[in-house]
C-alpha positions in Angstrom: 5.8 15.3 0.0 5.3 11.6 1.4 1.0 12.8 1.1 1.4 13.7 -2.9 3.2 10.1 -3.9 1.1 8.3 -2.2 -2.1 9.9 -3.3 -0.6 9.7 -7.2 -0.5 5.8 -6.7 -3.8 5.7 -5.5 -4.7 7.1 -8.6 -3.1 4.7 -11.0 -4.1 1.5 -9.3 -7.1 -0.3 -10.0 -9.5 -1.8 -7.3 -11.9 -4.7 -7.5 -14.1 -6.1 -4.8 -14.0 -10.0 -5.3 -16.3 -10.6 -2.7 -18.5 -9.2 0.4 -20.2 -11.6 3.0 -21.8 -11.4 6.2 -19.9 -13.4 8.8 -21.6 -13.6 12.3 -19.5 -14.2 15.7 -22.0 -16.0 18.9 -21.8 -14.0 21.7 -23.4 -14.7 25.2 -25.9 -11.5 24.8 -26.8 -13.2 21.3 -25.1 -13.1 17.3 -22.5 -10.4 16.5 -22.9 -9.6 12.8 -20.2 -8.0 10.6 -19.1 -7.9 7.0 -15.7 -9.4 5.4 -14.3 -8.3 1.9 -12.0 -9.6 -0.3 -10.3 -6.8 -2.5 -7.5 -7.2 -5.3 -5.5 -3.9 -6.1 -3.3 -3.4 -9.5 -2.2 -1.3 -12.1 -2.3 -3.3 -15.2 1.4 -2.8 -15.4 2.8 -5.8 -13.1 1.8 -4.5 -9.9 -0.9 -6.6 -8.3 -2.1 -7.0 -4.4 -4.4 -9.2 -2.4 -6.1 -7.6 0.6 -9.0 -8.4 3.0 -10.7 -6.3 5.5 -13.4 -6.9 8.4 -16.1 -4.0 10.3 -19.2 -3.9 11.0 -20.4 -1.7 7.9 -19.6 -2.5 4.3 -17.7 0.6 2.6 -15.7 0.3 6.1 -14.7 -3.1 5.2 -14.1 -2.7 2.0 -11.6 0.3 2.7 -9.4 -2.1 5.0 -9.6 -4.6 2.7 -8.0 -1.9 -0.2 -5.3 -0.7 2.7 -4.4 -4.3 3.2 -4.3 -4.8 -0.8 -1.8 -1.7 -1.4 0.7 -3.2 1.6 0.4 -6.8 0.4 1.7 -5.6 -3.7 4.0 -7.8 -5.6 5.8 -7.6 -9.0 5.2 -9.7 -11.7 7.8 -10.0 -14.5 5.5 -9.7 -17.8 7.0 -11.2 -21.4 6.1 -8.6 -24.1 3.6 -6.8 -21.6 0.9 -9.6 -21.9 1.7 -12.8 -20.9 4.0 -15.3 -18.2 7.0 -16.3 -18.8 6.7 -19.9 -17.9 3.7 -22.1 -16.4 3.2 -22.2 -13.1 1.1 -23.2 -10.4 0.2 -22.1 -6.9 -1.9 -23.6 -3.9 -3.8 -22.0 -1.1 -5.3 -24.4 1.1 -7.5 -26.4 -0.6 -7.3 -24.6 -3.7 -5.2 -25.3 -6.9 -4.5 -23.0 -9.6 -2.2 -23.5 -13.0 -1.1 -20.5 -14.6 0.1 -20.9 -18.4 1.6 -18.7 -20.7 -0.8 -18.2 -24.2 -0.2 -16.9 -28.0 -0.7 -13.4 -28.9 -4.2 -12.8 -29.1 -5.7 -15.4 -26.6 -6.8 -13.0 -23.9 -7.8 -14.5 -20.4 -9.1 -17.2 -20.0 -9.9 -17.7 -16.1 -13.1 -17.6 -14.0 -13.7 -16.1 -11.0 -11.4 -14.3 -8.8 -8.5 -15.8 -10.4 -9.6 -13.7 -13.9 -9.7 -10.5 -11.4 -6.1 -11.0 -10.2 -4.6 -12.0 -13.8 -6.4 -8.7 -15.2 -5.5 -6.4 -12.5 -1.7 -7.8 -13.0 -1.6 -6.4 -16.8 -1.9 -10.0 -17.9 -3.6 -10.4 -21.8 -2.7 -13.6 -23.1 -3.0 -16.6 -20.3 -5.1 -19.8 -19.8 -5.4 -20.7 -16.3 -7.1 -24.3 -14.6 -8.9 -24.1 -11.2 -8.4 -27.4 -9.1 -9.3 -28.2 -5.7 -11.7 -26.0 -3.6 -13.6 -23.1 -5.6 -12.9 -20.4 -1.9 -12.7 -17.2 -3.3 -10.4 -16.0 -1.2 -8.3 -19.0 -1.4 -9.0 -19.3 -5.4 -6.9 -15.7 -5.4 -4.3 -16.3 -3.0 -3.7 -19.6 -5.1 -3.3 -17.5 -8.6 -1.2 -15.3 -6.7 1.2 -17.6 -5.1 1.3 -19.3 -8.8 2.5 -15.6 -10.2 4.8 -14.9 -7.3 6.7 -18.7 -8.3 7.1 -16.9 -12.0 10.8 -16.4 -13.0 12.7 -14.8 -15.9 14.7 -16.2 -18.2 17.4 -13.5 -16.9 16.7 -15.0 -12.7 17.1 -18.6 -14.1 20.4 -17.7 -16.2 21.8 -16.1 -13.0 20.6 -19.5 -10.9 22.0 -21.8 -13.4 25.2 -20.2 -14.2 24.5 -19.6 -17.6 23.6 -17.5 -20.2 19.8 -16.1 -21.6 20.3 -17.6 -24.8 21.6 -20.8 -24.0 18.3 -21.1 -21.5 16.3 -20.2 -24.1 17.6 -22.5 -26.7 
């Protein structure tokens, strides 16, 4: 039973390799040489994951970096299934990124990994800005701390004591 769900999720996420490099580890007997890959998993629904995986072969690496991506999945809150609800921004290391909700229409504008992660999230209308360090892997962790920060208008009324339509004017 467990085998069949999981195998049906599979099926309806989407995967995307950001990026493969070599990385090389100096040993006593001489350079150790594997491969590192970056991965983001979604479902174009509101279900995206960041994942990264390390072996000496690439397709190896790239499956622990999918396995990773499916445990690390969060839930984004989408207004009218295409945009955010609010702008936002998110930072991974040296890496800045400001996420901001767009008119009908727009569609995604965002470079790099950060366009990858917005897409695979179900996201249509969005602008986005890239500060800081342009690291892949912390260019994606930055978009997706700046879409974990995202609240409802429903999560703020509940914070504030108040009602939806009084928070939204």
């Amino acid at each position: 039973m467990q085998r069949k769900t999981q195998e049906a999720k599979d099926k309806m996420l989407e995967e995307l390799v950001i990026e493969v490099k070599s990385v090389v580890k100096v040993n006593k007997g001489g350079r150790q040489r594997r491969f590192s890959a970056t991965v983001v998993v979604g479902d174009r629904k509101g279900k995206v994951g960041l994942g990264t995986g390390k072996a000496n072969e690439v397709p190896d690496a790239i499956k622990k970096a999918i396995q990773d991506a499916n445990k690390h999945m969060i839930t984004i809150p989408l207004i009218d299934g295409r945009t955010v609800a609010h702008e936002a921004i998110g930072t991974a290391g040296a890496a800045r990124v400001i996420i901001k909700p767009a008119a009908a229409g727009t569609g995604v504008i965002a470079g790099g990994s950060v366009r990858a992660i917005l897409e695979l999230a179900g996201i249509r209308d969005v602008v986005s800005k890239s500060l800081g360090a342009r690291t892949k892997l912390n260019m994606a962790t930055a978009a997706l701390n700046a879409l974990k920060s995202i609240k409802t208008p429903e999560q703020v009324a509940a914070l504030r004591g108040k009602t939806v339509e009084e928070i939204l004017g």
